[in-house]
ZARONU-410245 format. One record per residue: x, y, z of N, C-alpha, C in turn; residue in three letters; residue number from 1. Coordinates in steps of 0.02 Angstrom, whole numbers, plus 50000, padded with zeros to 5 digits. Atoms other than C-alpha are relative to their C-alpha. Layout:
<n.X X n.Y Y n.Z Z ca.X X ca.Y Y ca.Z Z c.X X c.Y Y c.Z Z fikol ALA sedo NUM>
...
END
This chain:
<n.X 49999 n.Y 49934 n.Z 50027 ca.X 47544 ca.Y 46369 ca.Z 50256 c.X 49947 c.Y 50045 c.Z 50030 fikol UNK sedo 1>
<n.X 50034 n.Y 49963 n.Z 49971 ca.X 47409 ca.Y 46437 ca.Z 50380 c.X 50034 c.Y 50075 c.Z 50019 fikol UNK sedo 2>
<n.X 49978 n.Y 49940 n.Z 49989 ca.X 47440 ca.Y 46615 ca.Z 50405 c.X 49938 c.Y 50026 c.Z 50029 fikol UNK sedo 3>
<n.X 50036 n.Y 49957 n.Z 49984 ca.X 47341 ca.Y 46757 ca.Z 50506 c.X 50010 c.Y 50053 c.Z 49942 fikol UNK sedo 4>
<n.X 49992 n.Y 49947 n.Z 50068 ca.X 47393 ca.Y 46864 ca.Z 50347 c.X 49930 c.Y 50007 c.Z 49968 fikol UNK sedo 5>
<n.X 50060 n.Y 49994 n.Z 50025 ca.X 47243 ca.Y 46935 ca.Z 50254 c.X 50021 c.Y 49968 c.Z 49927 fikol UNK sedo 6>
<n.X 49982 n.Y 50036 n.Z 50060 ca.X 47195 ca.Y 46848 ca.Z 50090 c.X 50033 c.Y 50040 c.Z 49950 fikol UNK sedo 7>
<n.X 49962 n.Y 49938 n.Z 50048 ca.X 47317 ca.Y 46914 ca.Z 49935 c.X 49952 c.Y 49961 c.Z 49943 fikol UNK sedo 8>
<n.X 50010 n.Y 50066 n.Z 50049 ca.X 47268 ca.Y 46764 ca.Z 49815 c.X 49994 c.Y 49948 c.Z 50019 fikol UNK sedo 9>
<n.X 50008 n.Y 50093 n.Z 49957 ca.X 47201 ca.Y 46590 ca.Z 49812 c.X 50039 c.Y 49955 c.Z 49964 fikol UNK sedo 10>
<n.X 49916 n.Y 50015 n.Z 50011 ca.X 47329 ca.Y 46473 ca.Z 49800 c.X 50047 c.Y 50014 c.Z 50015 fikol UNK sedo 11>
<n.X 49941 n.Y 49974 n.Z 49991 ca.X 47486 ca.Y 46477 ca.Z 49784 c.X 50028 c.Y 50069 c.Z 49951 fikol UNK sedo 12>
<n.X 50005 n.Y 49954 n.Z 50037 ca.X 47570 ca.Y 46625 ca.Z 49726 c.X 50045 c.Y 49968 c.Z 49945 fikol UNK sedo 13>
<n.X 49951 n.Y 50036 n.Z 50064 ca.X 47690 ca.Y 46620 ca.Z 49548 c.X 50049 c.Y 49985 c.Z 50029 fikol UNK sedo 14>
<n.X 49957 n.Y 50017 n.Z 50002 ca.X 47835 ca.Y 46615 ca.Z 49648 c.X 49985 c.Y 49934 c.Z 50035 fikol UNK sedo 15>
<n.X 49995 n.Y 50065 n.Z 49963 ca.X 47790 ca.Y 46480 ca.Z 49766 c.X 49991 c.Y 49936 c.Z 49947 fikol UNK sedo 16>
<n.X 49986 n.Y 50066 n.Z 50046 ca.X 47733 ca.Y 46364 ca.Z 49612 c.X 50043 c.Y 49975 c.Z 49984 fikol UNK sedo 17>
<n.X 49935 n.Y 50010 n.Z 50032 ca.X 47876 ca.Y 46385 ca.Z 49524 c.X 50053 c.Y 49976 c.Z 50032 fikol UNK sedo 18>
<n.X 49979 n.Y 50012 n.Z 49954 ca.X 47984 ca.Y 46366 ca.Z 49675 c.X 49990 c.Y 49909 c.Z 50008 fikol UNK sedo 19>
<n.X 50045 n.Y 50069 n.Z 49972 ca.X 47858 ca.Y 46196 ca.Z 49720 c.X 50037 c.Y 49967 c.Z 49904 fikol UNK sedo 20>
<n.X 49999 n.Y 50050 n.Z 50066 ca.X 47898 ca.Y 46132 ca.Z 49526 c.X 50078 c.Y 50004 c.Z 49979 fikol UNK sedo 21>
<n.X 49926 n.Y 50028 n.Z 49964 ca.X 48085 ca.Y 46153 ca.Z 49561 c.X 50015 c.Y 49960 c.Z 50020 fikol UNK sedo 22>
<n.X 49984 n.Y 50062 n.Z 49956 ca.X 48090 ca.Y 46033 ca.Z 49689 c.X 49964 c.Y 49940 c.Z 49943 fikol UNK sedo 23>
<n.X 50022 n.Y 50087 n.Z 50010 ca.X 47969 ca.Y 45910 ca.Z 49613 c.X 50048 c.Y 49980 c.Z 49937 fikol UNK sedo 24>
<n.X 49958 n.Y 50012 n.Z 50065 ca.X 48098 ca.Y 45939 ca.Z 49425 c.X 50057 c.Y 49977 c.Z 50040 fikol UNK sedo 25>
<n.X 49947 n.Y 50036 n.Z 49975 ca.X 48237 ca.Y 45914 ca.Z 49546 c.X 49989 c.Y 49929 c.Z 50043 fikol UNK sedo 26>
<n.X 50021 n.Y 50072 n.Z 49979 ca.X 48174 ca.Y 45740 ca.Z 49621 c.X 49994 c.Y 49973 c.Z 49943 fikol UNK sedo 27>
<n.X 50015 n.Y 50022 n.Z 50053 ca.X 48128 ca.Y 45687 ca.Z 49468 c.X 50069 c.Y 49969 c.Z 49951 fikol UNK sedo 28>
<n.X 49936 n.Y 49991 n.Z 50017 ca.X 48311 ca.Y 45731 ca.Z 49412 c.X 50054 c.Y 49936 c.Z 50017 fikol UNK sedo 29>
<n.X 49969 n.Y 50057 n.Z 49942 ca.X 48387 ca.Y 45641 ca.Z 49552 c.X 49958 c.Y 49907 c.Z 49973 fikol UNK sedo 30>
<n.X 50012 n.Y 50059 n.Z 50014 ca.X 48285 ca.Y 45482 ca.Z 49520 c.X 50013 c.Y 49961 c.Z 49917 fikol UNK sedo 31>
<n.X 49977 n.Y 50005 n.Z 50081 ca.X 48324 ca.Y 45488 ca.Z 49316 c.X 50086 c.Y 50002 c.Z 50021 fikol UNK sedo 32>
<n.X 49929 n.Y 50019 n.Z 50007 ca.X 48517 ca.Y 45501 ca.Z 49380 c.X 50019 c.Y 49954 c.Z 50041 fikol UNK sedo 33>
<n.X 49964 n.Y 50064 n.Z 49979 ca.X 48501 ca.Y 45357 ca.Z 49498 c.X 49996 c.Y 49947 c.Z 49954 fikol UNK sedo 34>
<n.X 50026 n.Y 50037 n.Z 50070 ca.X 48418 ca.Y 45267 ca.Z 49338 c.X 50056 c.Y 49975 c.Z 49963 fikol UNK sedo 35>
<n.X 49933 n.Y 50010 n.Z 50041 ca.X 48578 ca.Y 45291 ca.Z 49236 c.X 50048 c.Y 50027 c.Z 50012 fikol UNK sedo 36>
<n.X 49928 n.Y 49974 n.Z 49999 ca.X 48717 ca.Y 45333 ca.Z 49334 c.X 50053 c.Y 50066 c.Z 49990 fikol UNK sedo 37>
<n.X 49971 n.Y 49917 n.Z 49999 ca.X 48752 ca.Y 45538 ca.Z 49311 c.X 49974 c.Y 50014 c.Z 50048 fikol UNK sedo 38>
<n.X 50016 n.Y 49957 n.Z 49967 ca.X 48706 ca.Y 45653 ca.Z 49391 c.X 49940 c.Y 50041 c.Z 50017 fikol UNK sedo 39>
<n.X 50083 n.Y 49964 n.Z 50014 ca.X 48537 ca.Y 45764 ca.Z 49446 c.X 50022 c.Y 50060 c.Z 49963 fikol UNK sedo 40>
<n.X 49992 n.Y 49936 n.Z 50064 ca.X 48629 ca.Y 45927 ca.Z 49362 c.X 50023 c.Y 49975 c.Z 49926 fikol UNK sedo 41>
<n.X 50013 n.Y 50029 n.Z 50069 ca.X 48659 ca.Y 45806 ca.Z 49204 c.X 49941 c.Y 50012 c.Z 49994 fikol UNK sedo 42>
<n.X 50066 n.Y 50013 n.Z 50007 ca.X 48488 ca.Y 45771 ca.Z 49210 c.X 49968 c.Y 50058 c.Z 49974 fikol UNK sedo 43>
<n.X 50065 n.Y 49924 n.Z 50020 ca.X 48400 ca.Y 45957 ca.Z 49225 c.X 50064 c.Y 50024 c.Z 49951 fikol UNK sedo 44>
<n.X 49972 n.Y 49957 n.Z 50080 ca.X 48533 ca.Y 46023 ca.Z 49077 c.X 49990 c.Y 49954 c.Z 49937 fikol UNK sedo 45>
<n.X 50011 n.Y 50057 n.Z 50036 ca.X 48471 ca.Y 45875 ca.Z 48980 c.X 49931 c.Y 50037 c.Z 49958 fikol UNK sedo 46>
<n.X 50055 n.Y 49967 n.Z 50031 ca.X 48340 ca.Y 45916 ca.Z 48833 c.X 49939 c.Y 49991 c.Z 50028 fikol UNK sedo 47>
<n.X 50078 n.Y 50034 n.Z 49954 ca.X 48190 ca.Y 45829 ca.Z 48930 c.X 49985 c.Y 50041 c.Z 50051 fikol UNK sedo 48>
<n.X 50001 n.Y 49966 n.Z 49922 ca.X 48226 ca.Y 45930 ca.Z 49103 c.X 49985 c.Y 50061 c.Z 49953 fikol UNK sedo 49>
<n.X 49997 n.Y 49918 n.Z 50017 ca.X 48259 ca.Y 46099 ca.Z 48992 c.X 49916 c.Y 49994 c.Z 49967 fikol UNK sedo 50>
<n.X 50052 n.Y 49981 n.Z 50028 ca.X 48087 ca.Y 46058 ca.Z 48902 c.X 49944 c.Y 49992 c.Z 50049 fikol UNK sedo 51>
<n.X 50024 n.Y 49995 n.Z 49935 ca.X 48000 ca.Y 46022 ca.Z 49062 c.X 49998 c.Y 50054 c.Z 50037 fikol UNK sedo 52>
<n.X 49967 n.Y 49926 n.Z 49982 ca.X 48080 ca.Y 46181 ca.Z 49128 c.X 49953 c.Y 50044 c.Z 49975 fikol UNK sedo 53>
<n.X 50031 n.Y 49969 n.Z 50042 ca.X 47993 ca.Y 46271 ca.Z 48987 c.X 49921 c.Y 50003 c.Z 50020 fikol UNK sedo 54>
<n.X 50073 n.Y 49985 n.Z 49996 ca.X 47838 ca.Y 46204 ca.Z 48991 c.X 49945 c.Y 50008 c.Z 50079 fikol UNK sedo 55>
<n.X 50022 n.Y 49980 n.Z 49941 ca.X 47797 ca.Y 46215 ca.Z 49182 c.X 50008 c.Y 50085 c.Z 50007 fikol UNK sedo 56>
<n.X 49992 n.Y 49914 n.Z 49971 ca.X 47848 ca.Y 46401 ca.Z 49178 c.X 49931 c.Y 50024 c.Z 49965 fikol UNK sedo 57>
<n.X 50081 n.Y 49976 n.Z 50034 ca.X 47677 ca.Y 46423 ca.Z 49048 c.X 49955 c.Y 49970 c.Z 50064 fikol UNK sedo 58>
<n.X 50062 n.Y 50027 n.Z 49947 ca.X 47575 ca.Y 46309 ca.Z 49169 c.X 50004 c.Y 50047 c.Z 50061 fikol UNK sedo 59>
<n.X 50004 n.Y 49971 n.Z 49972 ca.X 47627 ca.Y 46417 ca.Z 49297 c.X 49977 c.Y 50068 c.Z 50013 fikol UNK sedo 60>
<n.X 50040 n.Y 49928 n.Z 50025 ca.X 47577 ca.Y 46580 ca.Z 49220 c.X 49938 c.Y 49988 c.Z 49995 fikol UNK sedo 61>
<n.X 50090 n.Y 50014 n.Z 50034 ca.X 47404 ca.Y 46494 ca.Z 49156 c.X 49971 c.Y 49990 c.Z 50076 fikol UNK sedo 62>
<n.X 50040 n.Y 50013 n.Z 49934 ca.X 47352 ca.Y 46431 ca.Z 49344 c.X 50000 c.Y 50077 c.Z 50047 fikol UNK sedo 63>
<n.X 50010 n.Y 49911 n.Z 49951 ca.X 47399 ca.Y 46606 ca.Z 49426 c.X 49947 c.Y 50039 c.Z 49958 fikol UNK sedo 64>
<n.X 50065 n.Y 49964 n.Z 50037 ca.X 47290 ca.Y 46685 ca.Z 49275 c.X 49935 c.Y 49995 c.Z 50013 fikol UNK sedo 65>
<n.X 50090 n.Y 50014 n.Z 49995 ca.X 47153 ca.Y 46582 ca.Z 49308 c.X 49989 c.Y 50009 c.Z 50092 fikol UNK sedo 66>
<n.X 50016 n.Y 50014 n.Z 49905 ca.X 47170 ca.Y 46578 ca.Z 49512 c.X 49971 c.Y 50065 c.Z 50000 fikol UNK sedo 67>
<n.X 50026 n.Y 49955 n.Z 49992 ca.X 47149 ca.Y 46765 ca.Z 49482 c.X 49933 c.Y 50025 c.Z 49969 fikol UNK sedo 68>
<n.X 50052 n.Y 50000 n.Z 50041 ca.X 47002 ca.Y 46747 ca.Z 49365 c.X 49945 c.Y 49974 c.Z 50057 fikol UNK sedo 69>
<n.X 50043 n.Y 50036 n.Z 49940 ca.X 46930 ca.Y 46637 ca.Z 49498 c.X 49981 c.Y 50036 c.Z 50045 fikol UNK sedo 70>
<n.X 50009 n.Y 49943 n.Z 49966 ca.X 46955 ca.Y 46765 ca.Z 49622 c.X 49951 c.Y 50056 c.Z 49992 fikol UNK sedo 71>
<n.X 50053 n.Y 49954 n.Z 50035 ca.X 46877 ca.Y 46886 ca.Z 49513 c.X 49919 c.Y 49990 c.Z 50007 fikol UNK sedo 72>
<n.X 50070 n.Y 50016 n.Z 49996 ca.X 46728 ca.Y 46786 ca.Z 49502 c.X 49965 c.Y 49987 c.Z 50077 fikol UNK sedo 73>
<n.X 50002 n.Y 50023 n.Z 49904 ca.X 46724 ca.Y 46738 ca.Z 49688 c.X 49961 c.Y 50075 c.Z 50034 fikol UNK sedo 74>
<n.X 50025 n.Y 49911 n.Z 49977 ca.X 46727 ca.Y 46947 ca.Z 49710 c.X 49926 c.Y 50028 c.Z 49955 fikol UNK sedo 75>
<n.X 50058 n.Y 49965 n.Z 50006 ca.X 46597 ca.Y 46980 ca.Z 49608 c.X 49922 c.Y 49942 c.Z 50027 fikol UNK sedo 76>
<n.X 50050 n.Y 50030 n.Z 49962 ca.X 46489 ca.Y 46842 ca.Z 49684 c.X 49973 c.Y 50011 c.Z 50062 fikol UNK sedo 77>
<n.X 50013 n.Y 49989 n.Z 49923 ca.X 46508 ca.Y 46886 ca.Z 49850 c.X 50021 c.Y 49972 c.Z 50048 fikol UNK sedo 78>
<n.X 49973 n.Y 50069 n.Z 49954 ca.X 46592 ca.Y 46738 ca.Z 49906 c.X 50060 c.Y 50044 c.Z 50046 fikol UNK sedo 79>
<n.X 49947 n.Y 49962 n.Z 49993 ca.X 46739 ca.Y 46843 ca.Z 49932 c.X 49995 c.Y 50081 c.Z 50002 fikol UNK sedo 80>
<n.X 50027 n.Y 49926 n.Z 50003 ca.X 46742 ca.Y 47021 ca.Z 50011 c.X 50077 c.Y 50041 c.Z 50002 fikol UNK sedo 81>
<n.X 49938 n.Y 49950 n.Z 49999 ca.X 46865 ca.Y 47165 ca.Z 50008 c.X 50009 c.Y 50022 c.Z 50067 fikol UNK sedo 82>
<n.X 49984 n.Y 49978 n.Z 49951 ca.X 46951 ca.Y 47202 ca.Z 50137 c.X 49960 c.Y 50079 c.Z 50031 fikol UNK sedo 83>
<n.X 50008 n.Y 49920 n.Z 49973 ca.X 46906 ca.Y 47356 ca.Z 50250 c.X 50031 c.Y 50051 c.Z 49989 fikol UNK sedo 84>
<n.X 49956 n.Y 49942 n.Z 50031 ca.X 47043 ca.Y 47462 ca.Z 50200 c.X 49985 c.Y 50027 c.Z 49932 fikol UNK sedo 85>
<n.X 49990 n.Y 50021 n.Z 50050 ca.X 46981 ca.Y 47436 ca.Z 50027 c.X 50054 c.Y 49980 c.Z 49949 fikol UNK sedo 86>
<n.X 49948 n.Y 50022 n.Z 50035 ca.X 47127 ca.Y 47359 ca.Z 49954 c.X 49989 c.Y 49913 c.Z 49987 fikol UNK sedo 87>
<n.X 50038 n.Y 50066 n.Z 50023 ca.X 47095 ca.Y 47205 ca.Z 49856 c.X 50012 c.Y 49939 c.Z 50045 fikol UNK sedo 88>
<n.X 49981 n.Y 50062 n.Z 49972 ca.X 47105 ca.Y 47039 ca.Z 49931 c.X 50010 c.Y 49940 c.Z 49971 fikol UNK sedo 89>
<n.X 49957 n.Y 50044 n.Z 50017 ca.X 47160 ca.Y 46952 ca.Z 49800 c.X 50057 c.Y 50050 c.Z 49949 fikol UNK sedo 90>
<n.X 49941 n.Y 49973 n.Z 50081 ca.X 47296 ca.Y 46980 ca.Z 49649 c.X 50022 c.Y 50083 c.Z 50039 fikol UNK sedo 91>
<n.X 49987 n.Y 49961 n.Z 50006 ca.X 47422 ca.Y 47070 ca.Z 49721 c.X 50033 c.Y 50061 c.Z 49961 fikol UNK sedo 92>
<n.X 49957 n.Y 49945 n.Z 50070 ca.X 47496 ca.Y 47121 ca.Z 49545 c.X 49959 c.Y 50047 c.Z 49972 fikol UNK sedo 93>
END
């Protein structure tokens, strides 16, 4: 994921998590339907996948909150500077 792009945020952003916890719910899926014989779209419409579903979409909101909190603190430390344009260099929301 190296980029010459200037920094936006550290980490990943919300979509890429969410995206990233897709795949790992769909592996997960897949190995619960080689388990017992359905399917991986049995699996994720299954109450376990849908509550999994659920609760990764909060974890995903809470780690972008805090990545940008982090950020925050990073910027007012010094660790982390603003771009020259002044336009922030992190959180681009």
């Amino acid at each position: 994921m190296a980029s010459d792009a200037p920094l936006h945020a550290l980490g990943m952003t919300q979509e890429q998590m969410a995206a990233y916890l897709e795949e790992l719910l769909l592996e997960e899926a897949q190995e619960a339907a080689e388990a017992r014989g359905t399917s991986a779209e049995t699996e994720l419409d299954s109450p376990g996948f849908a509550a999994a579903r659920s609760a990764t979409s909060y974890a995903v909101r809470l780690i972008a909150a805090n990545n940008a909190f982090l950020a925050r603190q990073l910027l007012d430390l010094g660790v982390l500077q603003m771009p020259a344009s002044g336009e922030p260099a992190v959180g681009d929301d």
